[in-house]
ZAGULUM-16071 format. One record per residue (C-alpha): x, y, z; residue in one letter; residue number from 0. Coordinates in steps of 0.25 Angstrom, whole numbers, plus 5000, padded with zeros to 4 digits. Example, Ala and Ser with C-alpha at 12.3 -4.5 7.8 and 13.67 -1.06 7.14 Angstrom:
2
(atom (5049, 4982, 5031), A, 0)
(atom (5055, 4996, 5029), S, 1)
This chain:
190
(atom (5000, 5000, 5000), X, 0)
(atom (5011, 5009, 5004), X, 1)
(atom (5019, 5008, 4990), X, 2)
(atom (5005, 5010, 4982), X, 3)
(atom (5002, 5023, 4991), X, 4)
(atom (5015, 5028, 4996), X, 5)
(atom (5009, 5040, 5007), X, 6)
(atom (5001, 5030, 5013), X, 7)
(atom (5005, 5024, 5027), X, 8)
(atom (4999, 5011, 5028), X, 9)
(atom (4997, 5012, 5045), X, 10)
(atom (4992, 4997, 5048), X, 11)
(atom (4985, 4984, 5041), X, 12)
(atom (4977, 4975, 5045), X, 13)
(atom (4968, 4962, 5042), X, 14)
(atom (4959, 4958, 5053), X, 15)
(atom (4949, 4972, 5056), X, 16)
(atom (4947, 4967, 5070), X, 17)
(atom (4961, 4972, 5074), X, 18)
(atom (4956, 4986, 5072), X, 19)
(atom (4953, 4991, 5086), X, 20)
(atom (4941, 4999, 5083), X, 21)
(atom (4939, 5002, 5100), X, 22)
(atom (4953, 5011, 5097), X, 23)
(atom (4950, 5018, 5084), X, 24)
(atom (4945, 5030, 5091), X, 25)
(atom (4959, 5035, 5097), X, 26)
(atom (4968, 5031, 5085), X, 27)
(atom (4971, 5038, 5072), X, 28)
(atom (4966, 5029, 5060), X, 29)
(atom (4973, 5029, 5045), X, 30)
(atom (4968, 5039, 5037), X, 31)
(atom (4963, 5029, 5028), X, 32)
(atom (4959, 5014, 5033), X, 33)
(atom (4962, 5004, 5020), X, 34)
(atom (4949, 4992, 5027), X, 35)
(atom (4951, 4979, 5019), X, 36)
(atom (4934, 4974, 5019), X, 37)
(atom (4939, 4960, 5022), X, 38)
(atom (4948, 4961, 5036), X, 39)
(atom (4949, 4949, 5044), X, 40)
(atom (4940, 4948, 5055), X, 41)
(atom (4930, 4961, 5053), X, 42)
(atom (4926, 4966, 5041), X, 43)
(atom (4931, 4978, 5034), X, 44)
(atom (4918, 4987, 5034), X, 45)
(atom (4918, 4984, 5050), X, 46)
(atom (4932, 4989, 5052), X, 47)
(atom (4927, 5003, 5042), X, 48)
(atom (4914, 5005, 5052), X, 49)
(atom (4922, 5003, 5062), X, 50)
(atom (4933, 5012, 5059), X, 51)
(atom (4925, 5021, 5052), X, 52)
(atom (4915, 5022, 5065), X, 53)
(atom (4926, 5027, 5074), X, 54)
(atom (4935, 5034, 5061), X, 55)
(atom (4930, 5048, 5054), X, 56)
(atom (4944, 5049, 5047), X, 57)
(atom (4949, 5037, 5041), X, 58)
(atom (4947, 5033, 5029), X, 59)
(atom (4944, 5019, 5027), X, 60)
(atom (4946, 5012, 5013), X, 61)
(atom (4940, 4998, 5013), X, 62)
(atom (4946, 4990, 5002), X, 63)
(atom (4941, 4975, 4998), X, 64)
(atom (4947, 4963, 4987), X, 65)
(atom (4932, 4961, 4985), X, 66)
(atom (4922, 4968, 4975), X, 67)
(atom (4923, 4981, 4981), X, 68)
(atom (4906, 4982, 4981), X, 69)
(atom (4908, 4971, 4993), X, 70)
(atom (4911, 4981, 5003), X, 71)
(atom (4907, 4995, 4995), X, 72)
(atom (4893, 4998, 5004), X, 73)
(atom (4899, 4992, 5016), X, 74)
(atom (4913, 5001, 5017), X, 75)
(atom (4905, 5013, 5012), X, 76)
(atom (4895, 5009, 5024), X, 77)
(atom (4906, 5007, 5034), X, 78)
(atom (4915, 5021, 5032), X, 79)
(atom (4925, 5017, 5023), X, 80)
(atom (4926, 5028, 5011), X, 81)
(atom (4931, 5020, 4999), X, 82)
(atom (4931, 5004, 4994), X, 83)
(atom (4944, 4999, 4987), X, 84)
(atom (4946, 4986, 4980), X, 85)
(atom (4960, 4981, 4987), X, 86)
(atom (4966, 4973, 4975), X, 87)
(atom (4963, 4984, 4965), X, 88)
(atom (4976, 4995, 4970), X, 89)
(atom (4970, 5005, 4962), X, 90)
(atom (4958, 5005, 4969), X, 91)
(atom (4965, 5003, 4982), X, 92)
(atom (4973, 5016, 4979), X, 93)
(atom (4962, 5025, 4975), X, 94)
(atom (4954, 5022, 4984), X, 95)
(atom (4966, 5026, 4996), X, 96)
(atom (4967, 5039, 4988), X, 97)
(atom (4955, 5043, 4988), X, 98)
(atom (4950, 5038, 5001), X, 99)
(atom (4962, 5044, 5007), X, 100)
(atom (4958, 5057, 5001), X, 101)
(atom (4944, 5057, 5008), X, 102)
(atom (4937, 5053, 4997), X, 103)
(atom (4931, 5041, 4997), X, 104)
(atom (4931, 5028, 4986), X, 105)
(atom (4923, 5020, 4979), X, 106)
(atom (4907, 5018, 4973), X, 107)
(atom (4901, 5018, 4987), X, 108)
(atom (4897, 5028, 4996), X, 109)
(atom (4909, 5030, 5007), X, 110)
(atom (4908, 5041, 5015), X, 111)
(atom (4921, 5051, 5021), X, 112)
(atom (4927, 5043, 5033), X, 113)
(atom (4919, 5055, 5042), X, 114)
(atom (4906, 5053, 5035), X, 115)
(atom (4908, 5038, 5036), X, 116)
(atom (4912, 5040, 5052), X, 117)
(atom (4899, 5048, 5053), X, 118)
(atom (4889, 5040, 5046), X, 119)
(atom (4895, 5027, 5056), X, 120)
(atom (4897, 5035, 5069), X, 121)
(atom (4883, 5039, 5068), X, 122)
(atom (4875, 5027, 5062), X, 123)
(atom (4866, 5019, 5071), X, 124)
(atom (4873, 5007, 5077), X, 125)
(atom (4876, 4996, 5069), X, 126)
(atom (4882, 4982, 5073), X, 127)
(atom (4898, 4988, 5073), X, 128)
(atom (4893, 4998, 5084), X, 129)
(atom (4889, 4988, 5094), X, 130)
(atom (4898, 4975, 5089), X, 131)
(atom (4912, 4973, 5098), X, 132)
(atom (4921, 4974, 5089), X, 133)
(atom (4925, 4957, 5092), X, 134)
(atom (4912, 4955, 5089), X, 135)
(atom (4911, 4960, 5077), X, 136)
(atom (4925, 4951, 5075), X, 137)
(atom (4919, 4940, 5078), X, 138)
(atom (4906, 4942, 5070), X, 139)
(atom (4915, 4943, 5057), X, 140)
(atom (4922, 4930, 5059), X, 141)
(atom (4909, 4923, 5064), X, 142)
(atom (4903, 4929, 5051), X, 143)
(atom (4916, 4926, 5043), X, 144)
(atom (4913, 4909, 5046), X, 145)
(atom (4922, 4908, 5059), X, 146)
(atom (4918, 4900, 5070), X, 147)
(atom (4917, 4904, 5085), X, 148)
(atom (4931, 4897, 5087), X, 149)
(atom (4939, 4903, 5074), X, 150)
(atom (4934, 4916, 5079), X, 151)
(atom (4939, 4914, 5094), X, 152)
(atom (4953, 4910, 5086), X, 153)
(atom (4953, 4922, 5077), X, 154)
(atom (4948, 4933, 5087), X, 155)
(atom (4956, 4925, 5098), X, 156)
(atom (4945, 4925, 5108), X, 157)
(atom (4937, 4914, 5115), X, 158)
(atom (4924, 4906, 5106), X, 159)
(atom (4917, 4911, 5119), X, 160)
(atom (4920, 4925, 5117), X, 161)
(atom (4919, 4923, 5102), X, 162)
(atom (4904, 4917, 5105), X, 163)
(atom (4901, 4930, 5116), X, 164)
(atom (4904, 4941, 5104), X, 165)
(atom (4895, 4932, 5094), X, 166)
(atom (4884, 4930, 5104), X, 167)
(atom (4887, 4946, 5107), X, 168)
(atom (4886, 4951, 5093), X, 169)
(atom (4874, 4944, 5090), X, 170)
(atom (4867, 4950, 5101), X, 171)
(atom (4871, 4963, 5093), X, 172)
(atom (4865, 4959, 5080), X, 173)
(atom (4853, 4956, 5085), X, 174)
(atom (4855, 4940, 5081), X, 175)
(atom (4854, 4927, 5086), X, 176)
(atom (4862, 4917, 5079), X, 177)
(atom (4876, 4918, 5073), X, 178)
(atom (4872, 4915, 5060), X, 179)
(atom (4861, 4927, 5061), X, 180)
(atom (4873, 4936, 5068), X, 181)
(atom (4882, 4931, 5054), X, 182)
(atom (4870, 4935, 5045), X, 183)
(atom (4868, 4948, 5052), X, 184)
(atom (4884, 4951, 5053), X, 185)
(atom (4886, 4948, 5039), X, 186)
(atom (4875, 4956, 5035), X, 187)
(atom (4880, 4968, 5045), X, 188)
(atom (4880, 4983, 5037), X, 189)
């Protein structure tokens, strides 16, 4: 990235979005421009942007997919991003930092400034991110991703109890009462 847009400073990379501490967001300063992969390990890409972009009026998030970019589109427009970038196409990649960057936003949907987007979030009426934990929200998309209650405990390194304790937890937040009702409703999630 560095050799393909030499004034940028590539700060930190990651794969897994439930690394980001989203509790400690409010007291540190962010990138100026976030690059979100739409399929991070763990959480979704459009749940690390409403996240981010729930506590963040300034930086600019990019979300960027190897899938048809009409996958996501809606959903990163919905969730604060301001632009949607194919990340095998490096012309695309590249225009879209450029003009993101400059404050403008990229792409055929309707992405918003980082400070309208923070606005419309902030002040929208609560919707499943505002009440889900943030592990609850983990295990909730590796439940919904096919992972047992044991692969989960092993991959979030927590106890099958405690991995049963935020299920049971979450689906008294979405109102449901099966996991395969809590999978549907999740999966289905705006």
């Amino acid at each position: 990235m560095e050799e393909l847009l030499p004034n940028v400073k590539l700060l930190w990379s990651m794969t897994d979005g439930s690394k980001i501490s989203f509790s400690r967001l409010d007291g540190i300063r962010l990138p100026d421009l976030m690059l979100v992969d739409m399929s991070l390990e763990s959480m979704s890409g459009i749940a690390v942007c409403r996240r981010i972009r729930r506590r963040n009026s300034t930086t600019k998030l990019l979300a960027m997919t190897s899938f048809a970019i009409g996958c996501y589109g809606h959903d990163a427009a919905d969730a604060g991003a301001q632009g949607i970038v194919n990340k095998n196409d490096e012309q695309d990649l590249l225009s879209g930092i450029r003009e993101v960057s400059s404050g403008k936003t990229y792409g055929n949907y309707e992405f918003e400034s980082a400070h309208i987007a923070h606005c419309r979030i902030r002040n929208s009426s609560a919707n499943i991110f505002d009440i889900i934990s943030n592990r609850e929200l983990q295990v909730m998309d590796l439940m919904s991703g096919g992972m047992s209650d044991t692969d989960i405990s092993l991959h979030l390194d927590i106890k099958e109890a405690t991995v049963r304790k935020h299920i049971q937890s979450a689906m008294q937040k979405l109102n449901v009462e099966t996991r395969i009702q809590a999978v549907i409703k999740w999966t289905k999630r705006g």
